[in-house]
Backbone bond lengths (Angstrom), bond angles and torsions (degrees), N, CA, C in turn:
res aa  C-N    CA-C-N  psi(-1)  N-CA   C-N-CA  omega(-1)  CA-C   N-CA-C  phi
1 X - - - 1.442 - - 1.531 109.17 -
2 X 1.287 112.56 139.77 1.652 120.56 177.80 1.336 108.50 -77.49
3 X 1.382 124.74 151.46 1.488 123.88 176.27 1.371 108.66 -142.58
4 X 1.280 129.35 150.67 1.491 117.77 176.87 1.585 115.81 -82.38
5 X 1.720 88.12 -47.05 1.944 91.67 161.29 1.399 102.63 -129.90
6 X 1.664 109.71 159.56 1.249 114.07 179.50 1.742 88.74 -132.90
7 X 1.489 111.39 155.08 1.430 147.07 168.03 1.296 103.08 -75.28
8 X 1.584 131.34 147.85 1.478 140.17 122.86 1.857 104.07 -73.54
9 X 1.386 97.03 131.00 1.835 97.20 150.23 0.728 106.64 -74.48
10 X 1.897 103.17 156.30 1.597 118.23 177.27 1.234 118.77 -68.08
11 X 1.864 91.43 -31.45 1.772 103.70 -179.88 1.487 139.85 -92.49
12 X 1.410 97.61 -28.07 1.328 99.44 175.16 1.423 120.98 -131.85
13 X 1.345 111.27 25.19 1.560 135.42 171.83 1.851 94.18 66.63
14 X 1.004 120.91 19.32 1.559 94.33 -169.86 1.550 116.60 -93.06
15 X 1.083 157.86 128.82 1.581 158.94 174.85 1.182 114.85 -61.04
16 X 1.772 107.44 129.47 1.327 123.03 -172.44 1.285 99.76 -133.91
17 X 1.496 115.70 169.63 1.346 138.38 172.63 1.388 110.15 -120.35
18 X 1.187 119.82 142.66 1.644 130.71 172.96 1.739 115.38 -7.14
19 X 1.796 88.89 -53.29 1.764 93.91 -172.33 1.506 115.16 -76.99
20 X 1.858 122.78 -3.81 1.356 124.78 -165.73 1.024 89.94 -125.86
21 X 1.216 163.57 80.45 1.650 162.97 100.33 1.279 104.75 -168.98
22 X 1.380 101.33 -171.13 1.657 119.29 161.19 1.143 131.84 -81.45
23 X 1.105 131.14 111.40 1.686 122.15 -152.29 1.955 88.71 -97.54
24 X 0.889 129.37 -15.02 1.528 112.15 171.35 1.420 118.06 -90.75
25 X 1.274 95.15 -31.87 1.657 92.59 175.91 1.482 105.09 -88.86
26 X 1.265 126.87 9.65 2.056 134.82 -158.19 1.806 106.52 -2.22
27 X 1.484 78.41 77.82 1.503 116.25 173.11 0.995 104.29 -119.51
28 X 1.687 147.60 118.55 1.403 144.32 166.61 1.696 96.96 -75.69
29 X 1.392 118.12 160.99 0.995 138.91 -175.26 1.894 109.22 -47.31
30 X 1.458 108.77 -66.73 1.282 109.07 177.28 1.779 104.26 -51.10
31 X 1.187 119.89 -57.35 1.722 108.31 -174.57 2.090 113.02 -51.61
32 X 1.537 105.86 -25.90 1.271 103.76 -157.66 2.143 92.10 -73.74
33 X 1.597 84.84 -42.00 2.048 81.94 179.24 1.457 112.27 -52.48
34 X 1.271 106.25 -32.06 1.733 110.17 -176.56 1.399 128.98 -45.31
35 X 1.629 97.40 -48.53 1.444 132.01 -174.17 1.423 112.06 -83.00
36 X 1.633 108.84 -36.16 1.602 99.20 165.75 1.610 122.22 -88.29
37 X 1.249 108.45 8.56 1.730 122.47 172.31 1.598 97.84 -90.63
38 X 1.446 113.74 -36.22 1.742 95.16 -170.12 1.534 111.11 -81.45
39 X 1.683 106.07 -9.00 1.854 104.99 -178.05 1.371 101.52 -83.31
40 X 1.474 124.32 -20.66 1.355 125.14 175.42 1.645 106.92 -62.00
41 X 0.960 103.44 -58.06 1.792 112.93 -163.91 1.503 107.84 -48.75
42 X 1.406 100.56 -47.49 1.483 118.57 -172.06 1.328 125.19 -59.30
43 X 1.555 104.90 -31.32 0.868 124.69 -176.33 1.859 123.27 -84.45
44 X 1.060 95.01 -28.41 1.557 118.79 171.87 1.328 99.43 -76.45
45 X 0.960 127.48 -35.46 1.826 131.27 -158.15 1.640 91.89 -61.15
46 X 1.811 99.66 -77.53 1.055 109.66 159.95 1.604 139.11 2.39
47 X 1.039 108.18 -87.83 1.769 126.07 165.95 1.450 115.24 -34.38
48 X 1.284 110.10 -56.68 1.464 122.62 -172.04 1.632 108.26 -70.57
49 X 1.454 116.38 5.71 1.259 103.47 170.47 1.735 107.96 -93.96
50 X 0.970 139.60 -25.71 1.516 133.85 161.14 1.410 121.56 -80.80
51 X 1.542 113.86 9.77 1.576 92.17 158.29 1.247 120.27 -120.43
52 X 1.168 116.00 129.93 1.424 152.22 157.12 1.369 118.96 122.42
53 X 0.915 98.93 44.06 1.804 129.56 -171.78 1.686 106.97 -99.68
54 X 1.180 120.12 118.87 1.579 115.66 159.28 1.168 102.67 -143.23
55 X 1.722 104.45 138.79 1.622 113.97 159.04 2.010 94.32 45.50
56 X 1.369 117.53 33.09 1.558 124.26 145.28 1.596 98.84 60.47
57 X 1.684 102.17 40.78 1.129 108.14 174.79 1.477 103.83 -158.89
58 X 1.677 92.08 124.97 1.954 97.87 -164.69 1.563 103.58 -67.45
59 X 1.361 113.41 138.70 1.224 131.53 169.05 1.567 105.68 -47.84
């Protein structure tokens, strides 16, 4: 595909155009899914530490 300008990612050096990443964050598309998969994980991690917890004694 032709582009008028293309991006380097920050992360994985690869070159994008406007329509294939984030050009402010110069995140290409594949790095940007990456980054919103690791806020998922993290976030789950999180949570799962108060359940099944009572009175600081595992169910």
């Amino acid at each position: 595909m032709e582009a008028i300008k293309v991006t380097e990612c920050s992360q994985c050096e690869c070159k994008f155009c406007d329509e294939c990443g984030d050009i402010k964050g110069k995140l290409c598309y594949d790095c940007v899914g990456w980054e919103d998969e690791a806020d998922d994980e993290s976030d789950a991690d999180v949570d799962d530490w108060d359940d099944g917890w009572d009175d600081n004694k595992p169910n």
